[in-house]
DONULO-201194 format. One record per residue (C-alpha): residue number from 0; residue in one letter; x negated, y, z negated. Coordinates in pm, 1 decimal. Layout:
% residues N
<fitor->NUM&gudren->A&c1->X&c2->Y&c3->Z>
...
//
This chain:
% residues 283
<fitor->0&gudren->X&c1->1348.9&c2->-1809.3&c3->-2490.3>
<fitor->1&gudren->X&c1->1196.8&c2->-1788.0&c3->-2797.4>
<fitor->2&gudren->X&c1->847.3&c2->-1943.4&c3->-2845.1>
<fitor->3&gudren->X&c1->932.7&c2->-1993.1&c3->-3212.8>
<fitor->4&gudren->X&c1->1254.9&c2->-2148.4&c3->-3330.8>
<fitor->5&gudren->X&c1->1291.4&c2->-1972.2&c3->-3654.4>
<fitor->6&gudren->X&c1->1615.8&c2->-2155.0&c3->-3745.6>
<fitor->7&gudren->X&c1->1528.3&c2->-2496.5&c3->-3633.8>
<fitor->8&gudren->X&c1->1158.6&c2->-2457.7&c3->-3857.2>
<fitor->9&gudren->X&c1->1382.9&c2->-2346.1&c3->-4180.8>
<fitor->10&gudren->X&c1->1604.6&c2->-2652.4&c3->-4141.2>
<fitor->11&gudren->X&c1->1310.7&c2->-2914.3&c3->-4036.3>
<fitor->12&gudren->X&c1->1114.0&c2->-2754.1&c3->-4376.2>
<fitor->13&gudren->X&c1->1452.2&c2->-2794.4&c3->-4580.0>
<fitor->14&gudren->X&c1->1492.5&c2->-3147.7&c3->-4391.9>
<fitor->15&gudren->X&c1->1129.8&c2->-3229.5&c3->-4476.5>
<fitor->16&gudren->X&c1->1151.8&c2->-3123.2&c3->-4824.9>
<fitor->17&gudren->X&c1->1477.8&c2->-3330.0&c3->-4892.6>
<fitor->18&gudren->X&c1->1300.8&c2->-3649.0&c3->-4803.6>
<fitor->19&gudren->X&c1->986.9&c2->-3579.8&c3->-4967.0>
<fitor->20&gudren->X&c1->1192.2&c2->-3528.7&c3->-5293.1>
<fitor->21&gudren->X&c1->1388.3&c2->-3811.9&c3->-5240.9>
<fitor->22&gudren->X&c1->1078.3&c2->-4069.9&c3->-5174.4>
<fitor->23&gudren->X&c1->929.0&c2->-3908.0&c3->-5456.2>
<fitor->24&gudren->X&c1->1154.0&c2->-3832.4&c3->-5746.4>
<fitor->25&gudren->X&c1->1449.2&c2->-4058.2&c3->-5681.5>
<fitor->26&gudren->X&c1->1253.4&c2->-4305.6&c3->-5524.4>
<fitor->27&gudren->X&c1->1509.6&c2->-4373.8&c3->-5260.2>
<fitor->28&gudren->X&c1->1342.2&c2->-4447.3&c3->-4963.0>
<fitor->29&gudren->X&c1->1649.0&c2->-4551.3&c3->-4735.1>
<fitor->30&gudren->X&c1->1719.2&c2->-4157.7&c3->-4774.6>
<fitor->31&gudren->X&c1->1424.6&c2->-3993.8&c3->-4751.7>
<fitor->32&gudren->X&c1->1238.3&c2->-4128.1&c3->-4430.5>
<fitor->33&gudren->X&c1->1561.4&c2->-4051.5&c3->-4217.9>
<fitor->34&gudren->X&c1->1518.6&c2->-3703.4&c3->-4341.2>
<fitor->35&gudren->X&c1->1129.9&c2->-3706.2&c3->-4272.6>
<fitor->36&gudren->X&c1->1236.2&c2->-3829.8&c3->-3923.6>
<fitor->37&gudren->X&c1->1515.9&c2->-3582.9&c3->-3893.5>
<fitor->38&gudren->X&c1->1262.4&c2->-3304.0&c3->-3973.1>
<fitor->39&gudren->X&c1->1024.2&c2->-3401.9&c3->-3725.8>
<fitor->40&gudren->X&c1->1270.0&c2->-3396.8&c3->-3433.5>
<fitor->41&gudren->X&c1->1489.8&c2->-3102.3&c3->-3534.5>
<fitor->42&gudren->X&c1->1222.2&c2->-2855.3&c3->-3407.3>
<fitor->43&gudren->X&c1->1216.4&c2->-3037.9&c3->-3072.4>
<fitor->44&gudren->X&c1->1600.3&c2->-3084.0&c3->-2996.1>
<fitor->45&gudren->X&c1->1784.5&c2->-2764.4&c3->-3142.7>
<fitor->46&gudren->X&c1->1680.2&c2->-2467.8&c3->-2881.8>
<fitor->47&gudren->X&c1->1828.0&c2->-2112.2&c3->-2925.3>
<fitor->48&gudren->X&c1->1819.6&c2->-1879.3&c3->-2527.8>
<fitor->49&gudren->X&c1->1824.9&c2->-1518.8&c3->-2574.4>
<fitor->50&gudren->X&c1->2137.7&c2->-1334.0&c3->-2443.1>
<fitor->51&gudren->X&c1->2011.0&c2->-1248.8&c3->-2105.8>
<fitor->52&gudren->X&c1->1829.8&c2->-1612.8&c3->-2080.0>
<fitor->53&gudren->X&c1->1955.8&c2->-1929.7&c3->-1939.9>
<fitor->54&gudren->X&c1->1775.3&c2->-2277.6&c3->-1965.5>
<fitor->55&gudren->X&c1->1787.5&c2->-2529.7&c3->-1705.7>
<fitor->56&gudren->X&c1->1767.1&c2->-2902.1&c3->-1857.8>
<fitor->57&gudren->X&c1->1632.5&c2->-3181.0&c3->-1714.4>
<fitor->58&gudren->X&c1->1722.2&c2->-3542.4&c3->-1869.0>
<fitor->59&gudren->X&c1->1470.3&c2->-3804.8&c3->-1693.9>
<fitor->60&gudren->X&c1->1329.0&c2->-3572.4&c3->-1385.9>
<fitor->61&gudren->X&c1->1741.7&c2->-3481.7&c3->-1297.1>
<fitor->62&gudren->X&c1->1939.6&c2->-3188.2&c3->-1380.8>
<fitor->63&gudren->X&c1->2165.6&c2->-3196.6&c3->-1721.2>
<fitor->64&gudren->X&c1->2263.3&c2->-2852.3&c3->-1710.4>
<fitor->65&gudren->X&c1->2246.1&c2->-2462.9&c3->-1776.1>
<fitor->66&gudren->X&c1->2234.0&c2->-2363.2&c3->-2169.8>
<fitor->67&gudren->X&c1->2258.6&c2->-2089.7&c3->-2300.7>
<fitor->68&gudren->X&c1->2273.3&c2->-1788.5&c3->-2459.7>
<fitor->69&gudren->X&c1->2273.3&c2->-1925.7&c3->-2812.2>
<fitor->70&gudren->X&c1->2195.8&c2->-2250.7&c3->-2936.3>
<fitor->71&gudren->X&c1->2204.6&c2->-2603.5&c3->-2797.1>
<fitor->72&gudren->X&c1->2043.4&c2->-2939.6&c3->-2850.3>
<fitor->73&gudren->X&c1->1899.8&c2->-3173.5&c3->-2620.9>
<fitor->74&gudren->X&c1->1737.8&c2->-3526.3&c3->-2676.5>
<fitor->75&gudren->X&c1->1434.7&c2->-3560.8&c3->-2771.7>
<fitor->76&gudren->X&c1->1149.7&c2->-3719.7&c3->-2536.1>
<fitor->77&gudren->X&c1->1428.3&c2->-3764.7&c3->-2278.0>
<fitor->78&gudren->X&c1->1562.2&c2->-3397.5&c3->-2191.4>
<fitor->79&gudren->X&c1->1327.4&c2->-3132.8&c3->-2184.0>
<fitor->80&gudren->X&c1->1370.6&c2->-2714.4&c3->-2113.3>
<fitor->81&gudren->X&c1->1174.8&c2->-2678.4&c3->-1759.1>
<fitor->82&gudren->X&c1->1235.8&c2->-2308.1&c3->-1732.5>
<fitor->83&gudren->X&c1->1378.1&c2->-2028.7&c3->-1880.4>
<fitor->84&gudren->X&c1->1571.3&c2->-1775.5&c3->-1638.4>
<fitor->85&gudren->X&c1->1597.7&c2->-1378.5&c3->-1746.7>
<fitor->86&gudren->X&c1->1900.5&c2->-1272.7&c3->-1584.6>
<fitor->87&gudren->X&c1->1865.0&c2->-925.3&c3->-1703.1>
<fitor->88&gudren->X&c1->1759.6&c2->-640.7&c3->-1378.7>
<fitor->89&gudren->X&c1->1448.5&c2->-683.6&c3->-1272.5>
<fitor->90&gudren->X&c1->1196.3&c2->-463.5&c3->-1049.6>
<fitor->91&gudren->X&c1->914.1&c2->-539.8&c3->-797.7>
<fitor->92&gudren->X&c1->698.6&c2->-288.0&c3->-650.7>
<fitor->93&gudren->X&c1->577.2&c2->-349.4&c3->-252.1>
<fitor->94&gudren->X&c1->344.9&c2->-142.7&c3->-110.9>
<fitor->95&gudren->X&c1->267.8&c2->-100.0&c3->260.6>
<fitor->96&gudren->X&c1->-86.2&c2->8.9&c3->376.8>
<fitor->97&gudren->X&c1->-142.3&c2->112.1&c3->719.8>
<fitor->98&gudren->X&c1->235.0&c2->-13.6&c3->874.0>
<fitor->99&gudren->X&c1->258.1&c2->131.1&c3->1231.5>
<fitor->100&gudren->X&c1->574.9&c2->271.8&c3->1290.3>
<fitor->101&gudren->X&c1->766.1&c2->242.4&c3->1627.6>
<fitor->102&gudren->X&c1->582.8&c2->549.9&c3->1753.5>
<fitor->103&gudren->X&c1->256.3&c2->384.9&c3->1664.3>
<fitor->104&gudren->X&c1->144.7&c2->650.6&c3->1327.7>
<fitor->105&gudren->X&c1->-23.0&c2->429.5&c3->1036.0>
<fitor->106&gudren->X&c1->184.5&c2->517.0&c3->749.1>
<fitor->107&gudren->X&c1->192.7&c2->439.6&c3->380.1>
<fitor->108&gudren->X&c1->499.2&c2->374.3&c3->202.3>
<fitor->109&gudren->X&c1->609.9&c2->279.5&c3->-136.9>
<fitor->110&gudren->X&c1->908.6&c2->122.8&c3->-258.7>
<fitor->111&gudren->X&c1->1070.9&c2->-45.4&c3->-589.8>
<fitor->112&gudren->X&c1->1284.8&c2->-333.6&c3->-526.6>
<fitor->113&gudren->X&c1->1582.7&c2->-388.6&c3->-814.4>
<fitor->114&gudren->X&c1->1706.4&c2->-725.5&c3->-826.4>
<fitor->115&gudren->X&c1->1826.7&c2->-968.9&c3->-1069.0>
<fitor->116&gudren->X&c1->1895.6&c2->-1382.4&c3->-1054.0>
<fitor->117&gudren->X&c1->2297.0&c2->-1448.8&c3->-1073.6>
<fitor->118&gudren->X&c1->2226.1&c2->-1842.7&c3->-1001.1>
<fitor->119&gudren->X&c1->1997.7&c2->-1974.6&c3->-1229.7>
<fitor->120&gudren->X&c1->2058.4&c2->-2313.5&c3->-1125.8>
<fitor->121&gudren->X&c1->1929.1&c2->-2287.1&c3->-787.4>
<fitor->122&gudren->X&c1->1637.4&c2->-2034.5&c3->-871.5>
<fitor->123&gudren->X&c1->1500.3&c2->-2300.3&c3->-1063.6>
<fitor->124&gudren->X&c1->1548.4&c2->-2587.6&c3->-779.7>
<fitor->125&gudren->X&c1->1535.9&c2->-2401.9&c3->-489.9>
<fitor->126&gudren->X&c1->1197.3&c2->-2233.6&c3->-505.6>
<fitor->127&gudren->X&c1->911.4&c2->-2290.1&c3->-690.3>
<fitor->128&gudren->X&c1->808.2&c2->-1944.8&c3->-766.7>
<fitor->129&gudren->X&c1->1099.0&c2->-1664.9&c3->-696.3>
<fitor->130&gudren->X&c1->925.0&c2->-1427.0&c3->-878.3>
<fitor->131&gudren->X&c1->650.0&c2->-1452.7&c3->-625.0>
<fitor->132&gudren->X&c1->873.6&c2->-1513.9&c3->-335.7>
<fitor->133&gudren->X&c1->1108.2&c2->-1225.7&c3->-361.1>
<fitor->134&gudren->X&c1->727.6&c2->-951.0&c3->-390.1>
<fitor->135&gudren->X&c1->657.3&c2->-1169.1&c3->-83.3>
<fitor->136&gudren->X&c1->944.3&c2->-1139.8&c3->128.5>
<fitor->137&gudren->X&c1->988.7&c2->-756.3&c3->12.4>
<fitor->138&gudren->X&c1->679.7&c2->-670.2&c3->161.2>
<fitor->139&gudren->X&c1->753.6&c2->-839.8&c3->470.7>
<fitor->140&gudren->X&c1->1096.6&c2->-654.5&c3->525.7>
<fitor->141&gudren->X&c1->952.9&c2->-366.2&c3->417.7>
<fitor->142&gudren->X&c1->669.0&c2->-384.2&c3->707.9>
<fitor->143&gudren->X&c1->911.0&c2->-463.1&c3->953.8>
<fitor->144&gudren->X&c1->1186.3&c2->-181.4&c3->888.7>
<fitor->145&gudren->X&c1->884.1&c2->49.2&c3->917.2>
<fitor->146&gudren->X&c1->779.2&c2->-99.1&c3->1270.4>
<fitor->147&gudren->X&c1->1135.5&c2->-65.1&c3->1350.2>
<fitor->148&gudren->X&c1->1184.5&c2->290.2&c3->1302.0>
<fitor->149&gudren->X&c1->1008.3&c2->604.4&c3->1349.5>
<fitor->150&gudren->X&c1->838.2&c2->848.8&c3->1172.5>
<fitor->151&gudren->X&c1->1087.9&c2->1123.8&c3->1163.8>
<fitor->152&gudren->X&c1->1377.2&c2->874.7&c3->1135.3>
<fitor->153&gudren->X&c1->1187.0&c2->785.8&c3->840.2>
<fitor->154&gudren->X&c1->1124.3&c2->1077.2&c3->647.0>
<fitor->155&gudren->X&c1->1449.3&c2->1262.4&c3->727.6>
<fitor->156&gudren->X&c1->1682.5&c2->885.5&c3->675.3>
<fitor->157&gudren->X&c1->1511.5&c2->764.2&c3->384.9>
<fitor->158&gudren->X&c1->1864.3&c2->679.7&c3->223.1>
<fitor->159&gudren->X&c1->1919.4&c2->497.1&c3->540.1>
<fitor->160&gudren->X&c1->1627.1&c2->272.9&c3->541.9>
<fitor->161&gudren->X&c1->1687.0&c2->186.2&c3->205.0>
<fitor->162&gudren->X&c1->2009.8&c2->75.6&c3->239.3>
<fitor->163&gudren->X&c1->1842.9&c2->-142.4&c3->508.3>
<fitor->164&gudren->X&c1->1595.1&c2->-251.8&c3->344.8>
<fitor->165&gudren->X&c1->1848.5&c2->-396.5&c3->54.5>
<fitor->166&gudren->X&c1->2025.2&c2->-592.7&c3->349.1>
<fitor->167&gudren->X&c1->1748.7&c2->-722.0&c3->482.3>
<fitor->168&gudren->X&c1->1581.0&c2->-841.9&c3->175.0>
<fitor->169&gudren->X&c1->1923.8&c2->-956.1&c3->-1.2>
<fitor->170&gudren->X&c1->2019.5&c2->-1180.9&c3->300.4>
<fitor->171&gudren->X&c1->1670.6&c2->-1376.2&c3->245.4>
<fitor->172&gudren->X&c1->1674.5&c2->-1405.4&c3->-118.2>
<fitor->173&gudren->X&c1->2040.6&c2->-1500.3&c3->-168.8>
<fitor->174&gudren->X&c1->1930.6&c2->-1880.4&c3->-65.7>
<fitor->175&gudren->X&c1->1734.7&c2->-1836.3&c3->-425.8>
<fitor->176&gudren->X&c1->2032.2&c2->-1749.9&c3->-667.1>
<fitor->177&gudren->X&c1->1890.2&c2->-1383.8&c3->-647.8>
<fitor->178&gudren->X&c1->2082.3&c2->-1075.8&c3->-544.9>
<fitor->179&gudren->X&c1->1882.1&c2->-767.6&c3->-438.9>
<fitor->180&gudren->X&c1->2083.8&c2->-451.7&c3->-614.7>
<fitor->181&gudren->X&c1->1930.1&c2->-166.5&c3->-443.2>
<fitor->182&gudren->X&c1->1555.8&c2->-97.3&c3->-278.1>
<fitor->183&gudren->X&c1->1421.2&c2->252.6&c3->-357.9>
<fitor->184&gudren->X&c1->1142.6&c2->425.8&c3->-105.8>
<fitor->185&gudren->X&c1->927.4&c2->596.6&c3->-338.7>
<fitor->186&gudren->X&c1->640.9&c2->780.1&c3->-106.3>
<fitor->187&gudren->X&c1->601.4&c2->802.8&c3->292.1>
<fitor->188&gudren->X&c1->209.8&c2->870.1&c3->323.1>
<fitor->189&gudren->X&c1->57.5&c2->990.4&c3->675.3>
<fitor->190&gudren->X&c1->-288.8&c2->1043.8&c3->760.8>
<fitor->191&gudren->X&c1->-407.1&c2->1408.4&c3->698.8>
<fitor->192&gudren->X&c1->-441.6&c2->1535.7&c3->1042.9>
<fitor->193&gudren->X&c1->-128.4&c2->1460.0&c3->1130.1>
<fitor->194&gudren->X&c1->40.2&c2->1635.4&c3->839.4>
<fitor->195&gudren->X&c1->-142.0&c2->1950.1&c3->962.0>
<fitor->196&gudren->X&c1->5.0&c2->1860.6&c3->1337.9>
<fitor->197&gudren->X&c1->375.9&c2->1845.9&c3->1185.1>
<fitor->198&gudren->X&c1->257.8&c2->2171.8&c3->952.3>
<fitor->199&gudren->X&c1->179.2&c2->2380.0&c3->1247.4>
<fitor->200&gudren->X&c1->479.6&c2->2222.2&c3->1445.1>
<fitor->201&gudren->X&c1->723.0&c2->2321.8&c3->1182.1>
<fitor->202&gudren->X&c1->602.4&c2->2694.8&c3->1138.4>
<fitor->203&gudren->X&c1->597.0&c2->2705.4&c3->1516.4>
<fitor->204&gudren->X&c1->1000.2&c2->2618.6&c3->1491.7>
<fitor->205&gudren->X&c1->1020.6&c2->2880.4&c3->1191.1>
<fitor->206&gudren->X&c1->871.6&c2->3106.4&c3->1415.8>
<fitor->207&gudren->X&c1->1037.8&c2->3050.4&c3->1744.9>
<fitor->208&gudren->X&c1->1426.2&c2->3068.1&c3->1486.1>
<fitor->209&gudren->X&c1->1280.3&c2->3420.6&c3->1395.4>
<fitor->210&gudren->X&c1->1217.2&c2->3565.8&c3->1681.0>
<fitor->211&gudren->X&c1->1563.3&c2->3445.8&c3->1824.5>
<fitor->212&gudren->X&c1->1765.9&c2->3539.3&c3->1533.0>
<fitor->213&gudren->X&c1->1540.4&c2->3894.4&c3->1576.3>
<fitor->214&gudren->X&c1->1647.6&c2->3916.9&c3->1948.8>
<fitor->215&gudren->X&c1->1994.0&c2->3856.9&c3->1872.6>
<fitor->216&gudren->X&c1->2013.8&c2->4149.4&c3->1635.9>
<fitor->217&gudren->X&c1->1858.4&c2->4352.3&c3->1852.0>
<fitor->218&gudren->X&c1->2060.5&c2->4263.5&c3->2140.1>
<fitor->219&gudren->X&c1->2369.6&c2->4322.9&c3->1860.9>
<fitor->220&gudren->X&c1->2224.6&c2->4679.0&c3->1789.9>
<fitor->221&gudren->X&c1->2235.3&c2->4783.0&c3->2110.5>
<fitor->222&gudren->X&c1->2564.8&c2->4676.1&c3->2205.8>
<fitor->223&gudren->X&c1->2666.2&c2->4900.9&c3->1887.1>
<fitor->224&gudren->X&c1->2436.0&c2->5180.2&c3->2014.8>
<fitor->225&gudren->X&c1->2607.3&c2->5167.9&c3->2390.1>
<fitor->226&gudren->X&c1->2967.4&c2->5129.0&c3->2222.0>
<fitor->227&gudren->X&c1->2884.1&c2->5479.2&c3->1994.4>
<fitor->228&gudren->X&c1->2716.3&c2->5635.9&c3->2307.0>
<fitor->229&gudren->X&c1->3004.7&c2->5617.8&c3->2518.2>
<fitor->230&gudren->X&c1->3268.8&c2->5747.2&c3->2275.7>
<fitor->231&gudren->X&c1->3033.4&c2->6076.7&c3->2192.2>
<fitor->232&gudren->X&c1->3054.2&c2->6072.0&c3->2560.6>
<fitor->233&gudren->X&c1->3399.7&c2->6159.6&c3->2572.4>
<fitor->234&gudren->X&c1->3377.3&c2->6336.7&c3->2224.4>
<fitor->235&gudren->X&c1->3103.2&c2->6616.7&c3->2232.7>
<fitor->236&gudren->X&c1->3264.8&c2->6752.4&c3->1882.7>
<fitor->237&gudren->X&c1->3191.0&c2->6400.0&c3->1751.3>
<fitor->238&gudren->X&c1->2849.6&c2->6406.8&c3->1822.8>
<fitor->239&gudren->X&c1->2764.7&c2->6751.7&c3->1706.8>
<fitor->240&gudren->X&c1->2964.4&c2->6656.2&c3->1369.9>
<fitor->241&gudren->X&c1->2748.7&c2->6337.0&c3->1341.6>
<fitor->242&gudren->X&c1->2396.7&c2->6519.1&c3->1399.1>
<fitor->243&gudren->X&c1->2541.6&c2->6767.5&c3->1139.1>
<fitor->244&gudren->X&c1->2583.6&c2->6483.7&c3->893.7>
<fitor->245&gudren->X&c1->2301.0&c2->6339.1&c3->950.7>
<fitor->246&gudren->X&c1->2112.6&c2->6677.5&c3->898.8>
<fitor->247&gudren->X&c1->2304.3&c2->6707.1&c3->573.0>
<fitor->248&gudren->X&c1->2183.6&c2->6336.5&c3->430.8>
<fitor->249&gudren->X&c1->1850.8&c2->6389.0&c3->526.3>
<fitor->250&gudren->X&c1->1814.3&c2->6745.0&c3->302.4>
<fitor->251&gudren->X&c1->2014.0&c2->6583.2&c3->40.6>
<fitor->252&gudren->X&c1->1863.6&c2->6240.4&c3->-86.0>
<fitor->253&gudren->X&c1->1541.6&c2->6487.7&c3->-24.1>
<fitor->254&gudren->X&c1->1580.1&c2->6843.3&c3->-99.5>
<fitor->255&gudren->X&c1->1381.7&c2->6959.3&c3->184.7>
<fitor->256&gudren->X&c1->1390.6&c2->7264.3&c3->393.8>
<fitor->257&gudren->X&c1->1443.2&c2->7228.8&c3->754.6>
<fitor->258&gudren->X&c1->1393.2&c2->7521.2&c3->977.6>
<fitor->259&gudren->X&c1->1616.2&c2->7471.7&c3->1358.5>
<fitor->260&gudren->X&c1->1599.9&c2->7702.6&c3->1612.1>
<fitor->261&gudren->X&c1->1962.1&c2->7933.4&c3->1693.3>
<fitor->262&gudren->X&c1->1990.6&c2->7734.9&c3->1999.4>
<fitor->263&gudren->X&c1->1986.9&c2->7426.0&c3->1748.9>
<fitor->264&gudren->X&c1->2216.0&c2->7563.8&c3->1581.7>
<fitor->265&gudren->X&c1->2471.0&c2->7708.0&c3->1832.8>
<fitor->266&gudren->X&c1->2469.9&c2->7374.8&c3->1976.3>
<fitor->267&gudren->X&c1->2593.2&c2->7196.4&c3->1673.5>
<fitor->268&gudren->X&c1->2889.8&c2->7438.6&c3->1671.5>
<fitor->269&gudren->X&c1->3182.2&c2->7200.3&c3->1836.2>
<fitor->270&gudren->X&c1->3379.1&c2->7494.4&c3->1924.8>
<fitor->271&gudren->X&c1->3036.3&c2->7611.7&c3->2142.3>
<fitor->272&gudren->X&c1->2982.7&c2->7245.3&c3->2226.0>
<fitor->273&gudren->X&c1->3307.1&c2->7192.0&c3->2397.1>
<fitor->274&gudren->X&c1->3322.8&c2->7530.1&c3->2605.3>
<fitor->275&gudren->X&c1->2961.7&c2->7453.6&c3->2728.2>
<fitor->276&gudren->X&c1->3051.5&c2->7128.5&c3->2836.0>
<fitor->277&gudren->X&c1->3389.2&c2->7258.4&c3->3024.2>
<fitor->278&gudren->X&c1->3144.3&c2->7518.5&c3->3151.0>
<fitor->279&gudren->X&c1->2920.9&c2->7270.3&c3->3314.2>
<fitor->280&gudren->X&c1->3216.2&c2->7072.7&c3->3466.8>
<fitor->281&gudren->X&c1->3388.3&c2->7406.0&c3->3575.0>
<fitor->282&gudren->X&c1->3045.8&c2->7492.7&c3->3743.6>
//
């Protein structure tokens, strides 16, 4: 609300003026102290509330009613504005220092509460300070969801516990006319040594996944290598035509000379390949 009333000082000056000139010039003085009068109470009985503001009116110590946005009047010396709500979305940061978790590690955590008032009425009777109230019972909810879960859940949940966190908090301050919108963890601090602890855990795990996924290949490789070995088995032309081949990709990507001896090369002749081999069963 605004601490000035622009509109209601214009008309009190106009008001004032009016009866000044009145007393003065026209010398009608049945006219112009009303208007003095008038001017001096304007300022105190036309109020103007902000869009996102309501005013909560009290005429003799009991409620008159919520005005606002815009202008209003009250009565002089009998009502009187005791507040001024701001229903626009407001945020509170809590902080927790040295919260035990449910696996008893001190942690540090962080978090921005969003809420906003949707009952002025009763955030003005209800409780004497909200503002303070709702920091108050944020930090409290926000100690207790941390004792309630643990670390890891923590970290690796985070959306969870927020979403938690806005229950918890929203059931308490709904008794005030105040909805909480959403909580947002901003920071999860641990003490140092145990950060290196969960370092060297975690490149343990990276290193214990590596040397599985490695044994699985090679376990992989050398199903391929017994599959191959058993059909050149069969095939002796198919092996001599793959060492041929590979012979031939070595020497090209290369262009190297490689010297074999005749017995090399006579073996590498399938035609040779296959009569030594019926040889050797004949014999």
């Amino acid at each position: 609300m605004r601490s000035v009333n622009a509109p209601a000082t214009l008309l009190a000056g106009l008001l004032l003026a009016a009866g000044i000139a009145s007393i003065v010039l026209l010398r009608l003085f049945v006219v112009g102290v009303p208007l003095i009068l008038l001017a001096v109470l304007v300022p105190q009985s036309l109020m103007i509330a902000d869009q996102w503001e309501k005013a909560v009116v009290l005429r003799l110590g009991q409620l008159k009613g919520i005005k606002g946005p815009g202008w209003f009047f009250i009565v002089p010396f009998i009502d009187r504005v005791t507040v001024v709500i701001d229903q626009r979305i407001q945020t509170t940061e809590i902080n927790a220092e040295q919260a035990l978790t449910k696996d008893t590690v001190p942690v540090g955590v962080d978090a921005i509460v969003f809420w906003q008032v949707h009952d002025a009425e009763r955030a003005a009777l209800e409780i004497t300070d909200y503002m303070r109230a709702i920091q108050r019972v944020a930090q409290t909810s926000l100690r207790e969801t941390i004792g309630a879960s643990l670390l890891s859940t923590l970290l690796a949940e985070r959306r969870a516990a927020d979403e938690r966190l806005k229950q918890v908090i929203g059931a308490k301050t709904a008794e005030w006319g105040v909805s909480c919108l959403s909580v947002e963890i901003r920071d999860v601090a641990i003490p140092i040594g145990l950060q290196d602890a969960m370092s060297r855990q975690a490149q343990a795990e990276r290193e214990k996944e590596a040397r599985i996924i490695l044994g699985s290949a090679e376990a992989a490789v050398a199903e391929q290598f017994l599959a191959a070995a058993n059909t050149y088995a069969g095939n002796p032309a198919a092996l001599q035509l793959r060492a041929m081949n590979i012979i031939y990709e070595t020497t090209k990507e290369r262009g190297a000379t490689i010297l074999m001896p005749t017995s090399m090369v006579d073996a590498m002749n399938p035609a040779v390949a296959v009569a030594l081999s019926q040889a050797a069963k004949a014999g």
